[in-house]
ZAKE-591055 format. One record per atom (N, C-alpha, C): residue in one letter; z, x, y. Coordinates in steps of 0.05 Angstrom, whole numbers, padded with zeros to 5 digits, always signed. Layout:
N
AZXY...
This chain:
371
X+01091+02315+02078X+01105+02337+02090X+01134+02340+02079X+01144+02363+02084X+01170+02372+02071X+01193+02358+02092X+01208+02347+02083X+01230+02325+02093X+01258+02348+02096X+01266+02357+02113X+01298+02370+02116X+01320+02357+02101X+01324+02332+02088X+01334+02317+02081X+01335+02317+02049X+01343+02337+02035X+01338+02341+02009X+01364+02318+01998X+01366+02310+01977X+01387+02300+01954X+01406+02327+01956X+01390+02349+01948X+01427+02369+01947X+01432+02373+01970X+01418+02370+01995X+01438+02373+02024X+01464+02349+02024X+01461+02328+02003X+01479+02307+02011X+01502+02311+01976X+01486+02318+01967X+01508+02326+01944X+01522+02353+01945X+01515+02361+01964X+01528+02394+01977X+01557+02388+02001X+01526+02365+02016X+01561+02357+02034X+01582+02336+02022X+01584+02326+02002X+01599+02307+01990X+01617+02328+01965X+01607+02346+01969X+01623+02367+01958X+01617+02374+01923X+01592+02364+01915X+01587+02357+01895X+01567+02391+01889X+01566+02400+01863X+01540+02415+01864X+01514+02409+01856X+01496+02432+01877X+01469+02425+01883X+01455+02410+01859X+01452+02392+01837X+01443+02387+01814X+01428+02355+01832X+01411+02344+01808X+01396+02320+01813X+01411+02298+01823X+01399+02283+01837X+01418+02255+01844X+01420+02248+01820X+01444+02244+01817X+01464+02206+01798X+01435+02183+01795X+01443+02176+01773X+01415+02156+01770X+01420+02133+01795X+01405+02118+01803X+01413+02104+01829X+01424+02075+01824X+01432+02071+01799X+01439+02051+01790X+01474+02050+01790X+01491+02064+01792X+01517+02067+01792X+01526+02096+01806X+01515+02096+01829X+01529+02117+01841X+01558+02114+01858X+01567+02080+01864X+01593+02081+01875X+01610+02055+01859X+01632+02061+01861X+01651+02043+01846X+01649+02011+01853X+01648+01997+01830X+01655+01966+01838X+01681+01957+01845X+01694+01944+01860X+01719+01948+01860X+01730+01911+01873X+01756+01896+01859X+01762+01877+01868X+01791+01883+01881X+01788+01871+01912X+01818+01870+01927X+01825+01848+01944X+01844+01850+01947X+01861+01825+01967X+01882+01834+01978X+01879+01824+02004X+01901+01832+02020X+01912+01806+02041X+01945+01808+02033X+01956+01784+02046X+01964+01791+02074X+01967+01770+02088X+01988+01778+02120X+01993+01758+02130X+02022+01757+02128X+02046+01744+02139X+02049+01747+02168X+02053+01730+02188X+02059+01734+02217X+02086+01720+02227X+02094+01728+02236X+02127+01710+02248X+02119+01691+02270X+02094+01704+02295X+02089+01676+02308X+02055+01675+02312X+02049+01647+02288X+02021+01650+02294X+02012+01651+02312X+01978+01649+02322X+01966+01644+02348X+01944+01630+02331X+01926+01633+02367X+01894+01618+02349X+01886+01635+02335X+01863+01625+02313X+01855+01647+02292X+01875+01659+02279X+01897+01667+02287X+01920+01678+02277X+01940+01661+02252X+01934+01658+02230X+01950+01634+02218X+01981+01645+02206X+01998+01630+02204X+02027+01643+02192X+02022+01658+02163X+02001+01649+02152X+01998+01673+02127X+01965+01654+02113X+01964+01685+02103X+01923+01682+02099X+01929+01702+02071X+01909+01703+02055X+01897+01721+02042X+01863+01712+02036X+01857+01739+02038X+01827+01740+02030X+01821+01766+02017X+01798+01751+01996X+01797+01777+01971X+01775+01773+01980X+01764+01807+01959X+01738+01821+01959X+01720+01828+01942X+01697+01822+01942X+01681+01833+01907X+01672+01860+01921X+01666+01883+01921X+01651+01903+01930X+01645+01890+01960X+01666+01888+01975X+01668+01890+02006X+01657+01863+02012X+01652+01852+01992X+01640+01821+02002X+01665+01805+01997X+01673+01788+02019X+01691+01763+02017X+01686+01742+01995X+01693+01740+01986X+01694+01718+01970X+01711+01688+01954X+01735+01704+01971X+01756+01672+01971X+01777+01677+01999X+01791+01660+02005X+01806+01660+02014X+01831+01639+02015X+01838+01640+02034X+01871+01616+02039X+01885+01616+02068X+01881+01600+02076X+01905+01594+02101X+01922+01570+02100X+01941+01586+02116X+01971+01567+02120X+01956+01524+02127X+01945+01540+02155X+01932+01521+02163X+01922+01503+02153X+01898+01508+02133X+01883+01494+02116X+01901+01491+02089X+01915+01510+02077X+01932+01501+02062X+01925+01500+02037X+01895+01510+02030X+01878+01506+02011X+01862+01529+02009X+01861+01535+01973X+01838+01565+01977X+01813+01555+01976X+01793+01569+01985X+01761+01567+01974X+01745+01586+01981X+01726+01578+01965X+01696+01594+01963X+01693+01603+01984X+01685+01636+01996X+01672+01642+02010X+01642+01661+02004X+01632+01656+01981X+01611+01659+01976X+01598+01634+01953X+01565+01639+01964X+01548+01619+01946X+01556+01616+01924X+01557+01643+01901X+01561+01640+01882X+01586+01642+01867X+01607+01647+01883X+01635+01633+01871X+01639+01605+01869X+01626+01587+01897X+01628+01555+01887X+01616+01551+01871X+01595+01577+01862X+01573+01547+01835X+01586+01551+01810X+01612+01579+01808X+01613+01584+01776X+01637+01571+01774X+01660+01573+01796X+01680+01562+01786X+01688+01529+01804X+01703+01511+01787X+01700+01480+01790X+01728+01477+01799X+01736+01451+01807X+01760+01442+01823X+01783+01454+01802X+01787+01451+01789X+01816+01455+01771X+01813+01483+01776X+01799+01504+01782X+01807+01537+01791X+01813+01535+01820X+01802+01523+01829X+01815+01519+01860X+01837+01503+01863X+01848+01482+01844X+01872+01479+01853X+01900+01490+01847X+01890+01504+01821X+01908+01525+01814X+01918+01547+01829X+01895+01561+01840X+01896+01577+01870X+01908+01571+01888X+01898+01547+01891X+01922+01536+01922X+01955+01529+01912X+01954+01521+01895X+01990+01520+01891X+01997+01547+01880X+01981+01570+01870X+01989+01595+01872X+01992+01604+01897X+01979+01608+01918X+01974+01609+01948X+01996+01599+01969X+02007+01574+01959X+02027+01554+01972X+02044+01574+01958X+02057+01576+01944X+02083+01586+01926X+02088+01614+01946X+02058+01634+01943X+02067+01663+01956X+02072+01660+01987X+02055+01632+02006X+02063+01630+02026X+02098+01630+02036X+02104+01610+02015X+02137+01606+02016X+02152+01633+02027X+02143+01653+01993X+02157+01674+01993X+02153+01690+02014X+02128+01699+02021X+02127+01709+02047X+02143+01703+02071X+02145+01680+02075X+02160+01678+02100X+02196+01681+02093X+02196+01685+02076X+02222+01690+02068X+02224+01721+02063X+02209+01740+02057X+02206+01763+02060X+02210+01773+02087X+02194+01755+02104X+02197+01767+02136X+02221+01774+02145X+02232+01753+02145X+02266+01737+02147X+02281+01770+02142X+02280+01770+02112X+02286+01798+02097X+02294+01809+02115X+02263+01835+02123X+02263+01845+02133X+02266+01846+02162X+02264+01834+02173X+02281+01819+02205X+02305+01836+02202X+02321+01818+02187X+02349+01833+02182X+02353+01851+02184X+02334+01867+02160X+02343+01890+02153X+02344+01914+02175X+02326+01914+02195X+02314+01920+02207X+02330+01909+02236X+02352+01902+02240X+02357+01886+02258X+02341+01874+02281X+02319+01856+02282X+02303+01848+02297X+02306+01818+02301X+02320+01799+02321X+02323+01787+02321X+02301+01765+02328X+02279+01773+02340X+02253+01754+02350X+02230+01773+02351X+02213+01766+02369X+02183+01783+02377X+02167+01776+02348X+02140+01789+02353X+02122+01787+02337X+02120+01807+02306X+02120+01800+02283X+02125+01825+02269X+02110+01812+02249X+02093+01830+02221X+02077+01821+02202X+02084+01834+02179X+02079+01822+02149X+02083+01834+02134X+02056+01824+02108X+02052+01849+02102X+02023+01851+02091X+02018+01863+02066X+02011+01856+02035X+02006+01873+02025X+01977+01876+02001X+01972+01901+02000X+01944+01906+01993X+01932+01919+01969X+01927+01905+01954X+01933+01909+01926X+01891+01900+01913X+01883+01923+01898X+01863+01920+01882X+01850+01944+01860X+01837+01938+01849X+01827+01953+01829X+01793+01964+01839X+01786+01989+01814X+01760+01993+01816X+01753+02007+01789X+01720+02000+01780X+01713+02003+01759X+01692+02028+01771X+01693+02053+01771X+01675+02072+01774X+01651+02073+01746X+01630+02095+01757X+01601+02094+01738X+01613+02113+01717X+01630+02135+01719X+01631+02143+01687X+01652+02127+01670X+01662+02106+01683X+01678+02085+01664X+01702+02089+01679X+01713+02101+01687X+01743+02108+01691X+01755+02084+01712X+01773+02083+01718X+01779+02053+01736X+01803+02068+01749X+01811+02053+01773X+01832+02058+01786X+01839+02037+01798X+01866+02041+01817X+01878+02019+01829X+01900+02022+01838X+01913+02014+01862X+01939+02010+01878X+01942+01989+01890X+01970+01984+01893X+01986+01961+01904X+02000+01970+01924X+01996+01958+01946X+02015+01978+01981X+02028+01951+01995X+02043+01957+02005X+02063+01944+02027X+02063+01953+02052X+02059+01939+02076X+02053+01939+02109X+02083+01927+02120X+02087+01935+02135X+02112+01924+02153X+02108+01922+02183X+02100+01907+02200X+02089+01914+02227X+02072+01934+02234X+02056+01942+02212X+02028+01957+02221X+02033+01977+02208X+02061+01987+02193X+02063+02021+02181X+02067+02006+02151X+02063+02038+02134X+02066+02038+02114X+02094+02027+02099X+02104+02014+02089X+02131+02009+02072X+02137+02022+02047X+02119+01999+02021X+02127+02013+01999X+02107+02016+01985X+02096+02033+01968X+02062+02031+01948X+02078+02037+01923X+02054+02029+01903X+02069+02035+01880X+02053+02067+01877X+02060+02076+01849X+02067+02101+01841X+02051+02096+01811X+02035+02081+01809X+02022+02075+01783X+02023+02090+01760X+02017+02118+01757X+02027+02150+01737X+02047+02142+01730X+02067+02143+01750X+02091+02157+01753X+02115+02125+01743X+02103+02102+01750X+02112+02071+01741X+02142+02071+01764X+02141+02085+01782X+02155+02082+01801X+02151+02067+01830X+02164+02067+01856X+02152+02062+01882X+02163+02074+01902X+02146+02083+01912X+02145+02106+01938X+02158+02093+01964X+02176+02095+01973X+02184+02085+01995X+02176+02101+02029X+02172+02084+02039X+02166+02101+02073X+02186+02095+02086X+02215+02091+02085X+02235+02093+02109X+02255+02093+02092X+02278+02088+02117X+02307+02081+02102X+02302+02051+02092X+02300+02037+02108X+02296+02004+02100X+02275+02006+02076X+02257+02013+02069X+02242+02013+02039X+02254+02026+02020X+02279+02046+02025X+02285+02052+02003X+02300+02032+01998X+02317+02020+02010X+02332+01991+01990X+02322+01980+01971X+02295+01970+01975X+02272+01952+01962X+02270+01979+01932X+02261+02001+01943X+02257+02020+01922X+02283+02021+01894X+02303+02025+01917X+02327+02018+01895X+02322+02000+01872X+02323+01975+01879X+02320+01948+01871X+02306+01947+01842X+02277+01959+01857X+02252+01957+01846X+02249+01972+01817X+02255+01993+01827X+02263+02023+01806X+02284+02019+01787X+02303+02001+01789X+02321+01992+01774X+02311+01976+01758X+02291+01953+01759X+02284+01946+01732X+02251+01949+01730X+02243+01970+01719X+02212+01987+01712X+02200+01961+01704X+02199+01945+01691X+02180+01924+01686X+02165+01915+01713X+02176+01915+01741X+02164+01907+01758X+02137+01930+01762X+02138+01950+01763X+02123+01972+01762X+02098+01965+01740X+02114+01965+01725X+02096+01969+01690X+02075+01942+01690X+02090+01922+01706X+02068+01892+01705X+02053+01894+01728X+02048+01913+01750X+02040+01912+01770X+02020+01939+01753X+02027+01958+01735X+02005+01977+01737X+01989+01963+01706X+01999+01943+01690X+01979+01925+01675X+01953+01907+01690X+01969+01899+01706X+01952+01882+01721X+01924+01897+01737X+01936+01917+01745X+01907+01937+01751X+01894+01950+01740X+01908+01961+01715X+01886+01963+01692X+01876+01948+01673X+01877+01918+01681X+01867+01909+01655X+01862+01880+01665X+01879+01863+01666X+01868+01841+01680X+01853+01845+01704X+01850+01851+01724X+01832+01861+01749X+01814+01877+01737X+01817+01888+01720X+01790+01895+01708X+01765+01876+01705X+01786+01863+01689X+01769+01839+01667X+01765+01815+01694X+01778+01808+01711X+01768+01789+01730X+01746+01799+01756X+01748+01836+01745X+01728+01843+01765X+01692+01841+01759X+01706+01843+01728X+01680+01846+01708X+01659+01805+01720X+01680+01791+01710X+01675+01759+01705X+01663+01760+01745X+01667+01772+01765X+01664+01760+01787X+01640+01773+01786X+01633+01805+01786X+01606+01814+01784X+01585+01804+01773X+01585+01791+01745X+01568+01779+01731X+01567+01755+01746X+01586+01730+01758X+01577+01708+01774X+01558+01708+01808X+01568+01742+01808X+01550+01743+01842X+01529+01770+01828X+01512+01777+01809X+01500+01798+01806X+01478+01789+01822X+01464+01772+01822X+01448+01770+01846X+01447+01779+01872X+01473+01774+01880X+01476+01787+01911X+01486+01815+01912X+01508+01816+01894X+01526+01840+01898X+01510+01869+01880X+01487+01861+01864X+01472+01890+01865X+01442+01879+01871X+01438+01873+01892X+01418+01878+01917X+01416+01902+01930X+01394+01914+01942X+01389+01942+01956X+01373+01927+01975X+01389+01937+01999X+01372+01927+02032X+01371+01955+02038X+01350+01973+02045X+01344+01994+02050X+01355+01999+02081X+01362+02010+02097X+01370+02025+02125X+01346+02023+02141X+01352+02017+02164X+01333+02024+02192X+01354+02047+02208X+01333+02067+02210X+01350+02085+02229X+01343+02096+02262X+01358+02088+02281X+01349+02090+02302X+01359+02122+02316X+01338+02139+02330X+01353+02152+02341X+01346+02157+02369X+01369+02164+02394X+01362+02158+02428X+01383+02181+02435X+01385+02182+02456X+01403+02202+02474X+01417+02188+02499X+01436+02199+02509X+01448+02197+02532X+01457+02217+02549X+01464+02222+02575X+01478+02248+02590X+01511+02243+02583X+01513+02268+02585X+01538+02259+02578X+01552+02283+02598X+01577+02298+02594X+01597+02314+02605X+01578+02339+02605X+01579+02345+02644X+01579+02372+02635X+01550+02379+02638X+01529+02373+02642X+01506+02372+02632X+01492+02369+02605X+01517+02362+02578X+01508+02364+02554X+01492+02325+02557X+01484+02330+02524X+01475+02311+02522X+01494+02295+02500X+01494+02275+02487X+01500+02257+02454X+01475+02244+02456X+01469+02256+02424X+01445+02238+02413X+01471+02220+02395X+01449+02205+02390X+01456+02174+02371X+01449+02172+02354X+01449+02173+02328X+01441+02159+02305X+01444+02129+02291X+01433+02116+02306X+01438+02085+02286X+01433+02082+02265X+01441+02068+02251X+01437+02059+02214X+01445+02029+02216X+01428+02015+02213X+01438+01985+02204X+01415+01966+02190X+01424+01942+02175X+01415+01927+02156X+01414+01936+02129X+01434+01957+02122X+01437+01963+02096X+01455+01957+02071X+01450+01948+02051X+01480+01938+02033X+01459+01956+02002X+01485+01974+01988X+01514+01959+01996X+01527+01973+02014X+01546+01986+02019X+01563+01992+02048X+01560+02021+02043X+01559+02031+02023X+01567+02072+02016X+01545+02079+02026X+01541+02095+02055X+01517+02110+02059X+01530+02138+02073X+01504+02158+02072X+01512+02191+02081X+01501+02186+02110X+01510+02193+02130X+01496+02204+02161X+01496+02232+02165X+01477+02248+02171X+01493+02271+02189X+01464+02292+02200X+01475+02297+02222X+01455+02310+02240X+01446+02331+02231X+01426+02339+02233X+01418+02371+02234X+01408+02389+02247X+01411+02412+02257X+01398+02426+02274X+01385+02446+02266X+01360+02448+02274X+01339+02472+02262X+01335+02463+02236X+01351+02445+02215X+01348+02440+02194X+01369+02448+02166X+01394+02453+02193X+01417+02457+02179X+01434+02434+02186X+01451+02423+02164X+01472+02404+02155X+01495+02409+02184X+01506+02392+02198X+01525+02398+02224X+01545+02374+02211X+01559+02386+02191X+01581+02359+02189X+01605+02353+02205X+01612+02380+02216X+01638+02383+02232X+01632+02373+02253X+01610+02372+02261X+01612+02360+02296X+01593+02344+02300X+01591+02329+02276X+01570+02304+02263X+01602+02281+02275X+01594+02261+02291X+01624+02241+02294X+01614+02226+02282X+01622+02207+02271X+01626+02190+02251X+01638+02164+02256X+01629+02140+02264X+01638+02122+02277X+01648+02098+02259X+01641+02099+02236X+01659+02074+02212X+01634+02059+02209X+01640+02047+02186X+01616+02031+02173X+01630+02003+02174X+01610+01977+02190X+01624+01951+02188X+01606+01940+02197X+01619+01912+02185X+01593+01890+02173X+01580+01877+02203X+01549+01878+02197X+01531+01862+02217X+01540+01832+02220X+01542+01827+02206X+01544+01797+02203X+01526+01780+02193X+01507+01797+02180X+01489+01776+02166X+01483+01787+02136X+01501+01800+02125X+01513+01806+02103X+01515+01830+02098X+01501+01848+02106X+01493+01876+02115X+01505+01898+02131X+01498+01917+02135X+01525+01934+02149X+01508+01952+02170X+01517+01969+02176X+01511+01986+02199X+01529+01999+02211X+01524+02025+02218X+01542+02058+02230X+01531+02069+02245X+01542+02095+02257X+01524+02099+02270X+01540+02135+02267X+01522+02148+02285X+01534+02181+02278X+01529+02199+02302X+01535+02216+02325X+01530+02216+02347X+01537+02251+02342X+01521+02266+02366X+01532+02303+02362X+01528+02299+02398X+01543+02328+02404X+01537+02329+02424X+01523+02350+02433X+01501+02354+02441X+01483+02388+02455X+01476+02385+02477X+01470+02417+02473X+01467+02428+02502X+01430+02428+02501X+01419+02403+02509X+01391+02415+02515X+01382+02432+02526X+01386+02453+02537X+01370+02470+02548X+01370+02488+02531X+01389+02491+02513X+01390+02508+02488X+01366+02510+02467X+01374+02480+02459X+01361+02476+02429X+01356+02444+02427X+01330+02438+02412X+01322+02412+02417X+01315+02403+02390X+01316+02420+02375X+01309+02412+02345X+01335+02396+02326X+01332+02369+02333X+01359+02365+02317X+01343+02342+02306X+01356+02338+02283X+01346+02312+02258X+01366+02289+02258X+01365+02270+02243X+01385+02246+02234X+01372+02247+02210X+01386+02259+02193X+01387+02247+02164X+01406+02220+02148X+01389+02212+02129X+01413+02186+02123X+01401+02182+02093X+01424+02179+02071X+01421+02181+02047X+01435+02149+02044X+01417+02130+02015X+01428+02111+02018X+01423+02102+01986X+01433+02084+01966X+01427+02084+01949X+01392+02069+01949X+01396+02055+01961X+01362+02036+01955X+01342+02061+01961X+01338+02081+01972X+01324+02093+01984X+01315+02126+01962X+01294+02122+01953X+01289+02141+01939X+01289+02174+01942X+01277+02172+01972X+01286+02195+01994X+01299+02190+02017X+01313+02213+02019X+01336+02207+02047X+01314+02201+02066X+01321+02189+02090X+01304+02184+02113X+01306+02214+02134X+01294+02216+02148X+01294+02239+02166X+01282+02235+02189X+01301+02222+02215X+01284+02222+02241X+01287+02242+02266X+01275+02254+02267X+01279+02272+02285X+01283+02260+02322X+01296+02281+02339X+01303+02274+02366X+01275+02286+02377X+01259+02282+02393X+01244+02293+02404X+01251+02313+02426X+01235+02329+02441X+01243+02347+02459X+01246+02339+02489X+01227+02312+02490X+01228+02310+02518X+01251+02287+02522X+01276+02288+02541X+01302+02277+02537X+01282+02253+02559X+01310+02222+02549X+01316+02204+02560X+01286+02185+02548X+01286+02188+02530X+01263+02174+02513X+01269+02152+02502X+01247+02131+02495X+01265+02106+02482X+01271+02122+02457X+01283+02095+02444X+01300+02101+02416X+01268+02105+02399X+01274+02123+02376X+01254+02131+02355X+01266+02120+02322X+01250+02112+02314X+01258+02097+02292X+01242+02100+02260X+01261+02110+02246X+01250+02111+02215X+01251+02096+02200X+01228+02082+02191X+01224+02064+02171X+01220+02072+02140X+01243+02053+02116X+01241+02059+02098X+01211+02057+02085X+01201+02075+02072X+01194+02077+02055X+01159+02083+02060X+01156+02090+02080X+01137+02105+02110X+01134+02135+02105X+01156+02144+02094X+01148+02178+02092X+01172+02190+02112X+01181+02203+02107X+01196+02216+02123X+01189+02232+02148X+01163+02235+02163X+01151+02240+02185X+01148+02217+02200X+01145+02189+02187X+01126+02164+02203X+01155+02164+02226X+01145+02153+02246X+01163+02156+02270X+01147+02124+02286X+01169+02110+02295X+01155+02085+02308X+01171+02082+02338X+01160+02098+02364X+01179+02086+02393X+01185+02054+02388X+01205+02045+02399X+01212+02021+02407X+01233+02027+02428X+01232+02006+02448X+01250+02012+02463X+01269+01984+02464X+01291+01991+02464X+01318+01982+02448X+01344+01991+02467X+01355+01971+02470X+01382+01976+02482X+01407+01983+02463X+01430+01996+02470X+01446+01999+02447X+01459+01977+02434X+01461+01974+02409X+01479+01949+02404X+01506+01950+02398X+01506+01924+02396X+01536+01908+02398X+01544+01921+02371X+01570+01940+02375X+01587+01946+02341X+01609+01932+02346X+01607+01904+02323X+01632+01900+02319X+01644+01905+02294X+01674+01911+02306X+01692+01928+02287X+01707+01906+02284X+01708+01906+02246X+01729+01882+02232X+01755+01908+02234X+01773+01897+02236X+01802+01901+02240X+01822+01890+02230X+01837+01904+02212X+01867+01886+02200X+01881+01890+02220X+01907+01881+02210X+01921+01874+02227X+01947+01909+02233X+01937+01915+02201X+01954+01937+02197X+01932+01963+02203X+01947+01975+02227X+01937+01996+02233X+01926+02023+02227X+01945+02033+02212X+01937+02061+02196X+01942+02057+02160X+01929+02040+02156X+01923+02022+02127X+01913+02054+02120X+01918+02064+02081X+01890+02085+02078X+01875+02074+02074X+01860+02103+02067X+01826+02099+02069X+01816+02077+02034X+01828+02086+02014X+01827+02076+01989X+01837+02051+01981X+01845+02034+02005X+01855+02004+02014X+01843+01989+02032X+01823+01994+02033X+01808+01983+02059X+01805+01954+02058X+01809+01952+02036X+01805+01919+02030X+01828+01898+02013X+01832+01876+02017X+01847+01864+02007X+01853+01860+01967X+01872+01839+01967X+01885+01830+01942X+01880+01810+01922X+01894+01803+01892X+01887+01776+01875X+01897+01758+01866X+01891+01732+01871X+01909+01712+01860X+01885+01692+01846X+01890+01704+01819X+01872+01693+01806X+01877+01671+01781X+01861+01665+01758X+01868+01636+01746X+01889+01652+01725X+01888+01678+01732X+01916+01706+01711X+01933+01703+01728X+01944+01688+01744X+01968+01685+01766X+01965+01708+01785X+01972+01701+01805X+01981+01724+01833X+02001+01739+01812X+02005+01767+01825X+02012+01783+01813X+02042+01792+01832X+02036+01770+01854X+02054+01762+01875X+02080+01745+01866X+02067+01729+01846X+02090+01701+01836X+02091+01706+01807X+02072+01711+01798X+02083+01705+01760X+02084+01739+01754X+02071+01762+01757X+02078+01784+01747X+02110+01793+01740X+02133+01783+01753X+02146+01796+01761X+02170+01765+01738X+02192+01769+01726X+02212+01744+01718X+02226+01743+01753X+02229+01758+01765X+02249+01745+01782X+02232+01740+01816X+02218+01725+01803X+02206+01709+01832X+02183+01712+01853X+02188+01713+01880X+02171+01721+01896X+02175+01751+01906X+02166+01765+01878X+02181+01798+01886X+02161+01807+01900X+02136+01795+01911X+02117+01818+01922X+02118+01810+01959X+02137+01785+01948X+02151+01775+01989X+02172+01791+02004X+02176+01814+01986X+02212+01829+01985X+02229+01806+01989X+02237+01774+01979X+02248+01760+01994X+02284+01767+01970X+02306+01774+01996X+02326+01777+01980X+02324+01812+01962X+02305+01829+01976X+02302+01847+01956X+02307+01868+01982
């Protein structure tokens, strides 16, 4: 049967035109990041300063104050690289801890803040997209807001207050800091994004296909919210969005964030709100790379039904009741609040030095310490 869920309904809403899907082998960017954060007073879980990097949204190293030591947080980073890369890491790691806390200090000052809790964070990585092209930025956090990003084009840095423009001053005065910060993202982070993909290709181009649940609730008013669940899928880039009668509803499609299950895999979910007595014909579409055709589960007519569920690779009619309670979304959270969207993930301190301590001749420039 004919599926509502065409390829150009999702290359239409992605803003793309109606033409064939992208071969399914490189339709979203590879990308390596790290992001550090400094705290003035730890707690539990909370350490005085951490960084943890990312291969394509998967963890794969980290560092705490606490432990004091970087390591492996995936299988196949301990099997490729041996003690002498890890201890290089950690006295790279130890060195930016220093500066960090001397950055805080900084800004304390500057800022006249004499105590309380305050963080300083920054978020720096690259990406290798499918027609070759690469990109990348380096950003600075100050208690949850934006500070300073670089300006990569332009080999400048963008300041967000009065207190960042000082740093900007500084910064802008000698361009090499710029110029080794926009090398490092085009070219070494390239090349160390290349070397980490080939050591995790096993995991990191895997296809776990989507389960999609869909249920209802009452809501305001006499309306209803249907639900769309999506979970057990990697890698993390997937489309949601409702339809009614068999038209695309992106505007009043809500959109709840994509984050990790915890067992390596991800899951979202996508919610509308109607008026049943109206109209009962509404779909959950969901486009994913593993999946050759989008899935398509339709809401049934008669309300307060268990959840209905589409299985990959069943046909886009097969429909299976189960009855299912809603689940648990947990939401990973930085620390920095209105982070963008094109930073979602952390920074690198790799066996090419942090870009924190050796990029720069004069020091711990990425701690602002003294800057």
């Amino acid at each position: 049967p004919h599926s509502p869920c065409s390829p150009a309904l999702f290359l239409l809403l992605l803003g793309h035109p109606a033409l064939p899907s992208p071969p399914p082998s490189q339709p979203y960017p590879d990308s390596l990041r790290y992001f550090y954060t400094a705290v003035s007073e730890p707690g539990p879980g909370l350490p005085t300063f951490s960084i943890v990097g990312y291969v394509d949204d998967q963890l794969f190293v980290d560092y705490s104050s606490e432990r004091r030591s970087a390591e492996p947080r995936a299988e196949w980073m301990a099997r490729r690289e041996g003690p002498q890369y890890w201890e290089r890491q950690t006295q790279i790691a130890q060195g930016d801890q220093a500066g960090f806390r001397a950055g805080l200090d900084t800004l304390r000052g500057r800022y006249n803040q004499s105590g309380g809790f305050h963080t300083l964070q920054v978020m720096y990585g690259c990406e290798l997209r499918g027609d070759g092209s690469k990109g990348g930025s380096f950003q600075y956090a100050y208690d949850g807001g934006d500070f300073i990003s670089l300006d990569k084009d332009q080999e400048t840095w963008v300041a967000a207050d009065d207190g960042a423009r000082i740093t900007k001053g500084k910064w802008d005065a000698d361009r090499s800091i710029a110029q080794r910060r926009k090398a490092y993202l085009e070219q070494e982070c390239i090349e160390w994004l290349g070397k980490y993909l080939e050591y995790g290709k096993e995991t990191l181009q895997r296809r776990e296909p989507p389960r999609v649940q869909v249920g209802d609730r009452r809501s305001r008013d006499g309306l209803t919210t249907l639900s769309c669940r999506v979970h057990g899928f990697y890698p993390r880039s997937v489309a949601v969005v409702w339809l009614k009668k068999g038209v695309a509803m992106p505007q009043e499609t809500i959109q709840w964030g994509v984050v990790p299950s915890g067992d390596g895999t991800y899951q979202t979910r996508a919610t509308i709100e109607i008026d049943p007595s109206s109209e009962t014909n509404y779909t959950c579409c969901v486009k994913h790379i593993s999946l050759q055709d989008p899935i398509a589960v339709h809401w049934g007519k008669s309300l307060w039904q268990p959840w209905q569920m589409g299985i990959p690779g069943t046909g886009p009619s097969y429909r299976q009741v189960q009855r299912s309670g809603a689940a648990g979304w947990v939401q990973h959270r930085f620390l920095r609040q209105n982070r963008r969207a094109d930073m979602g993930k952390p920074l690198p301190y790799s066996a090419l030095g942090s870009p924190c301590s050796s990029l720069t001749p004069i020091g711990f420039s990425c701690s602002l310490s003294n800057r």
